[in-house]
C-alpha positions in Angstrom: 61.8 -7.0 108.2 60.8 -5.3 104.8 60.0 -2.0 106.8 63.4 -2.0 108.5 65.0 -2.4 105.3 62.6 1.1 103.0 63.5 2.9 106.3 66.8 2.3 106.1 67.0 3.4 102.3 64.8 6.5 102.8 67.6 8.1 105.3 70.9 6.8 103.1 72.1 9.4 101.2 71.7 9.2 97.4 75.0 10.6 96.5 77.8 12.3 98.3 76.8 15.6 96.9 79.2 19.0 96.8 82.4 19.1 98.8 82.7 20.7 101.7 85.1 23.5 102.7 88.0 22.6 104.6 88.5 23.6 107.9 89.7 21.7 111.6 85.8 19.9 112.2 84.9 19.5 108.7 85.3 15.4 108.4 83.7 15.0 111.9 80.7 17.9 110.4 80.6 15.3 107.3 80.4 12.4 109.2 77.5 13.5 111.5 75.3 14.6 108.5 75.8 12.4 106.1 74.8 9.7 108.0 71.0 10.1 106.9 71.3 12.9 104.1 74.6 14.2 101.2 76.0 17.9 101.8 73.5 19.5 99.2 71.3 19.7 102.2 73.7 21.4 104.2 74.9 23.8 101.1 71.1 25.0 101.5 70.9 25.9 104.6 72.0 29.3 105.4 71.3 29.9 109.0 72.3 32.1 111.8 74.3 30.7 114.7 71.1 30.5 116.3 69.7 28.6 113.6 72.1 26.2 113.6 72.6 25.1 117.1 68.4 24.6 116.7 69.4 22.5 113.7 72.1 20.3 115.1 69.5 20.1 118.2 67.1 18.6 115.7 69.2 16.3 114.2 70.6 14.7 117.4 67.1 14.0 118.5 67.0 12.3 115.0 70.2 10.3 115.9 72.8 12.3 114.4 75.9 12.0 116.7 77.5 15.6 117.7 79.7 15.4 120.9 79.4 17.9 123.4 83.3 18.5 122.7 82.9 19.7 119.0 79.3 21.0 119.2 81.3 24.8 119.3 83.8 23.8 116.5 80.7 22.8 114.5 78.7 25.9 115.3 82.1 28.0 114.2 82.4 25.8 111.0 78.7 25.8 110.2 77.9 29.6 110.8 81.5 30.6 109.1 80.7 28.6 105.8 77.0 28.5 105.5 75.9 31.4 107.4 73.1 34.0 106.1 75.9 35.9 104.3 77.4 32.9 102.3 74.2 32.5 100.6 75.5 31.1 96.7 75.6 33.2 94.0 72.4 32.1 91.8 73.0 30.3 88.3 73.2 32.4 85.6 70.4 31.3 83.3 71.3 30.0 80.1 70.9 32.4 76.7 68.3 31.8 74.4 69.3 31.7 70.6 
């Protein structure tokens, strides 16, 4: 039972993480992958279209649930908002004194 219960941790996500933009799929695109990981990891990623349908390929073989309905609203959402051109803008680093 113990092994259940550290594999279970291991994919809970640790904290909620950034916000995600708005849009029409964006709480069913929350709900899929935050089942096993927060929205930092998906406000790294910054994939072509191609690279995201690979990705939400991926995670459905990990158990991630993305019905065959949405799979083109999340590819839309996905590419529009995280896409190789919506890379963020790096922190400025801080002054020294």
């Amino acid at each position: 039972m113990l092994i259940g219960s550290v594999s279970a941790l291991a994919q809970a996500p640790s904290a909620p993480g950034k916000p995600l933009p708005a849009g029409t799929v964006q709480p069913k695109v929350k709900a899929a992958c935050t089942q096993c990981h927060n929205t930092e990891r998906i406000w790294e990623q910054h994939l072509s279209r191609q690279g995201w349908s690979d990705e939400l390929d991926k995670m459905t073989t990990l158990g991630a649930v993305v019905p065959d309905a949405d799979r083109k609203g999340f590819l839309d959402y996905l590419t529009k908002n995280f896409g190789p051109g919506k890379k963020a803008k790096a922190a400025k680093p801080a002054e020294s004194k």
